[in-house]
N, C-alpha and C positions, 0 to 999 in steps of 0.2 A: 778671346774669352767672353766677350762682353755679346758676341753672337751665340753662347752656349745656351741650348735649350733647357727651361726649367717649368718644373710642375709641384704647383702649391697646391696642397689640398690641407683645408681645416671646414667645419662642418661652423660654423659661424661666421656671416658674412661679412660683417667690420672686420674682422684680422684679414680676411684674404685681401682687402681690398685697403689695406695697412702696406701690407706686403707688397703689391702689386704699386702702389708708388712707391715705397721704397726703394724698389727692383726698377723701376721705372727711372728715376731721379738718378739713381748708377750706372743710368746707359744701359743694359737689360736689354735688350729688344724681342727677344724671344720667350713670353713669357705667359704660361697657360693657367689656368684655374680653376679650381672646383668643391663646392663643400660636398658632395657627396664621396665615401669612400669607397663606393662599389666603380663607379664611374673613374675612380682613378685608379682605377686596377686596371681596367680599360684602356686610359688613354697613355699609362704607361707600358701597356705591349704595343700601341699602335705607334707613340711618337719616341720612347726609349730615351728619356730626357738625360741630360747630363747631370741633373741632379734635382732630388724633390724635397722640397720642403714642408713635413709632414707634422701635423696635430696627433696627440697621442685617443685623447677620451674623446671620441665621436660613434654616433648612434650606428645600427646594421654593424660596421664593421669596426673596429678600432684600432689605431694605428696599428699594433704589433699584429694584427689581423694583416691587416693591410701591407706590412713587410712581408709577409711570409707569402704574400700571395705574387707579390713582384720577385722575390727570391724566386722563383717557381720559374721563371718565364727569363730566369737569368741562364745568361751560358759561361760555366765555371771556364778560368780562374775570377772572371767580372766579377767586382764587389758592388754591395746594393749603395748607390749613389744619394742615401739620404742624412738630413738635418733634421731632428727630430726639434719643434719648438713647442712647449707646452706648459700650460700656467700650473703644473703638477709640479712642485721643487722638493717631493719627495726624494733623497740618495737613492732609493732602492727602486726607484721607477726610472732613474737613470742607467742604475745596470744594467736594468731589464732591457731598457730600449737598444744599449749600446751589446750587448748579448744576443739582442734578436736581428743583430744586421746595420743598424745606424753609424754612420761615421763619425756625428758630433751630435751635441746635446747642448739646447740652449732656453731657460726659462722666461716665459711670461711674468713682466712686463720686462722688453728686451732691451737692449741698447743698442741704436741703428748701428752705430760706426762697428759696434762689436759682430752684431749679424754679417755686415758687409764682409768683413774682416774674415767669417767662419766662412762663407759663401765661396769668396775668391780663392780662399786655402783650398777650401773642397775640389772647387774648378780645375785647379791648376795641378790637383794632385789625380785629379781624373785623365785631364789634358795628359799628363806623362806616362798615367799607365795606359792609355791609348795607344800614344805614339808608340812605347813600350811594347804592346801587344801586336801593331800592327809591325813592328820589325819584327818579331817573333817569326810573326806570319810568314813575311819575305822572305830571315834566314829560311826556315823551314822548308820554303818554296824550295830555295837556294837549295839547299841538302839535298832536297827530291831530285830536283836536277841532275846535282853533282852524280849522286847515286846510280841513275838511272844511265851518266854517260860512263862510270864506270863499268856497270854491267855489261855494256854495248859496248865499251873497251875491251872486256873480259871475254865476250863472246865472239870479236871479230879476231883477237887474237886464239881462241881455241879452234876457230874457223879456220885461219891460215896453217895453224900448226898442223892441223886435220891434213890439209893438204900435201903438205908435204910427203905424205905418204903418197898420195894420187901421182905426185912426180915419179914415183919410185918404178910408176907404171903407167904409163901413161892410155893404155888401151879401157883402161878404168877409170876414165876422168868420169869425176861428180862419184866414183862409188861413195868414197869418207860421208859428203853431208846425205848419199842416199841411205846409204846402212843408219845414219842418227836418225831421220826422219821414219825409217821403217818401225826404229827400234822402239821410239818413241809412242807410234801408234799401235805396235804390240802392247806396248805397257798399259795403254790408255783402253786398250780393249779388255785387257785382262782386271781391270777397274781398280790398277795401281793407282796407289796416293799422288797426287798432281805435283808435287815436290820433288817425288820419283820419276816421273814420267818427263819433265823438264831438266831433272841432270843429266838420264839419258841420254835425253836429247843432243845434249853440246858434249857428253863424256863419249858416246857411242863414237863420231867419228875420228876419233884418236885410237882408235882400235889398233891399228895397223903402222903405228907409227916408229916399232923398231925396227920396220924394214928398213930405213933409212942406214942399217946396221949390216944389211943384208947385199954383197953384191949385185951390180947390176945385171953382171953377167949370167948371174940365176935369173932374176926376177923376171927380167925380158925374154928367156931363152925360146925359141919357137919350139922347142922339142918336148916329149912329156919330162920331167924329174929324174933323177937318178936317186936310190937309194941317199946315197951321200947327198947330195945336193937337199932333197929334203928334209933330211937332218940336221943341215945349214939354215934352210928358211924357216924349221920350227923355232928356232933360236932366237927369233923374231918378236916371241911375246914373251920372254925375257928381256931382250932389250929392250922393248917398250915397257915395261913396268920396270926398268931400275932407272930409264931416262923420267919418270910420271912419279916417281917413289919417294917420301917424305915431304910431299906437300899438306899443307892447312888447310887447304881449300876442298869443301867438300865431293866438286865436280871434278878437279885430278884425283881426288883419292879413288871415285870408281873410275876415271879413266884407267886408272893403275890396275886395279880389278879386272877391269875389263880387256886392257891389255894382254895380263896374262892367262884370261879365262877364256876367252871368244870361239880357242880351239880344242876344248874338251868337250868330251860326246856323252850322252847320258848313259850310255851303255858302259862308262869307261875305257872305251878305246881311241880317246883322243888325248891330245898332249898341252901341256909339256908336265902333267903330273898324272895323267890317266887317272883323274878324278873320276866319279859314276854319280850319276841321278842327283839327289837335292846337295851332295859334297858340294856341286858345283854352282858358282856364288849365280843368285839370281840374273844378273845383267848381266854375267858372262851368258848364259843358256839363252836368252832374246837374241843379243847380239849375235850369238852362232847361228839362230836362224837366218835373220837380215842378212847377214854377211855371207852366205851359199847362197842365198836365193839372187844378191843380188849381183854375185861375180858369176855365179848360173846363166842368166838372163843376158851378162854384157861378157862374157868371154873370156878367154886368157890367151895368150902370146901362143900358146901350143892347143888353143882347141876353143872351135869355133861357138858363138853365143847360141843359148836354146831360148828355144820361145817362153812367155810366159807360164802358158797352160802346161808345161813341161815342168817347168821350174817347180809349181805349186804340187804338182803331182811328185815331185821329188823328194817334196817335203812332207806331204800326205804320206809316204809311200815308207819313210825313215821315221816317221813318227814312234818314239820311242828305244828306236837304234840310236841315230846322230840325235834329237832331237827330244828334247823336253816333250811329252807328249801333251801338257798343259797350254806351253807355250806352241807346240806346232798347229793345235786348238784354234787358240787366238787367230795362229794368221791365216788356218783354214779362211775363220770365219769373215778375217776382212777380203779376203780372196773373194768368195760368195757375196759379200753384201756391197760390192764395189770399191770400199775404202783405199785397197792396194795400188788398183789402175788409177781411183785419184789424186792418189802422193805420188805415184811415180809421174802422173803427167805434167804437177804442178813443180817438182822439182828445178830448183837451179845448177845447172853444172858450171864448178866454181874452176874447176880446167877442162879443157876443151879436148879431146883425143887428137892424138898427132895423125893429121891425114896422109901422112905417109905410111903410117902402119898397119897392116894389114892383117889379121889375125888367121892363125891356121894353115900356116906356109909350110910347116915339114911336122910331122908327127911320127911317132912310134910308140909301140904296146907301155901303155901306163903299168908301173911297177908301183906305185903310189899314190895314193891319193893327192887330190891336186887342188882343192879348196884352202890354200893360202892367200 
């Protein structure tokens, strides 16, 4: 305590230099001065003393002048760190002082031991809210922390869950986090709210995760669908929105949306409610883009992958049949401006395809559509 910096300012040179042994004789060693009031406006933004010992009636500026100019230069909840000492023993020039910021109030002609006294209280009530503030800090830090490895808790498990669907098929490894990243940079094209464009991101590749409900026997079949069988595998975004369904969190609740939206068409010819046009919840009609273009691209068990330029022409070409004509817009436009080829190259695929499997082995005339 006895190292805490202090700054005396009275505009008459006997008191400072009163003070200054005072302060001196208590072990004090850090201890600055000045009669000018402007100048210790000054030297208390530059040195930020632990407390000043301030004259009230001084010329240019005067004490409550002079609080209010260090008030200024404080950073809230800091309280202004002063002792006001002054041969003024008006009551009502006390309030004033202790009203415009002062911690204590002490009149000329003083009593050392009692200054000492008001000094060291001050000190040591400083010292605490310090220490006090600077724990703040570190919980704080802490919190941030914590927070942040929840997040990245909460996003590596919506990651894996995502997966589980890529099991279901494994000729589509990495579709789950490709369709989030497509979906995402739809949204961001379309100059959604960045709030949106981030739940997407992590709700998109859950898309498909009531296939886990779905046969394997369908899923993988090398042939096209059978009537029935497709009636099976629509059943799929039902079961992912009753497995997604009554959560608090606002990224499963549109995973839940999204689950059961991804396969409705704007024309109203898609399922499992044959919604039409804006019926159809926003991040369901992105996701149904992402999600053709990018099982287009990589293939299915019964019918061999298309190129990209195909793909995009697919979606060009549906635009307002299957397709949001707004949202098929967007991904024109990142098609043309390069964004597309850049998310897909930077992609991580988070399972790997089974190199035993080989896409396109026995086929027959499609009875059905096959974008599940």
């Amino acid at each position: 305590m006895k190292a805490a910096q202090v700054l005396v300012v009275d505009d008459e040179q006997p008191n400072v230099h009163i003070l200054e042994r005072v302060l001196g004789k208590a072990g004090y060693r850090s201890v600055t001065t000045t009669t000018s009031p402007r100048e210790a406006c000054e030297l208390f933004r530059s040195l930020r003393p632990d407390l000043v010992l301030l004259d009230l009636h001084m010329p240019e500026l005067d004490g409550y002048e002079v609080m209010a100019e260090m008030k200024a230069h404080l950073v809230p909840p800091a309280q202004l760190p002063v002792l006001v000492i002054t041969g003024d023993q008006d009551p009502d020039v006390q309030a004033r002082a202790l009203s415009a910021g002062a911690r204590d109030f002490v009149t000329k002609p003083f009593n050392v031991t009692e200054v000492l006294l008001r000094i060291e209280r001050l000190l040591e009530t400083q010292l605490l809210y310090r220490r006090l503030r600077d724990r703040n800090v570190d919980l704080e830090a802490k919190v941030r922390e914590r927070t942040r490895e929840l997040e990245d808790a909460k996003v590596e498990i919506l990651t894996r869950l995502a997966v589980v669907g890529d099991f279901r098929d494994e000729l589509l490894g990495g579709h789950a986090e490709r369709v989030g990243i497509l979906s995402a940079l739809i949204a961001e094209t379309m100059g959604l709210p960045a709030d949106f464009v981030q739940r997407i991101r992590q709700a998109a590749p859950l898309h498909d995760i009531g296939k886990i409900g779905v046969s394997d026997a369908i899923l993988t079949t090398p042939m096209a669908l059978t009537s029935l069988e497709f009636e099976i595998v629509k059943s799929h975004t039902k079961i992912g929105a009753r497995i997604l369904s009554g959560s608090r969190f606002p990224v499963l609740q549109m995973a839940e949306v999204i689950a059961l939206s991804h396969h409705e068409r704007w024309d109203g010819a898609g399922y499992p409610r044959g919604l039409q046009g804006p019926d159809i919840p926003l991040e369901g009609r992105i996701v149904a883009v992402a999600d053709v273009f990018d099982s287009v691209t990589n293939g299915r068990p019964h019918r061999v992958a298309a190129s990209m330029e195909a793909a995009i022409e697919a979606i060009r070409v549906d635009r307002g049949g299957h397709f949001d004509p707004q949202i098929a817009d967007a991904f024109l436009t990142m098609a043309s401006d390069g964004q597309l080829a850049t998310a897909l190259s930077t992609t991580v695929t988070l399972l790997a395809p089974d190199p035993d499997s080989s896409p396109g082995r026995t086929f027959r005339d499609h009875a059905v559509p096959d974008f599940f």
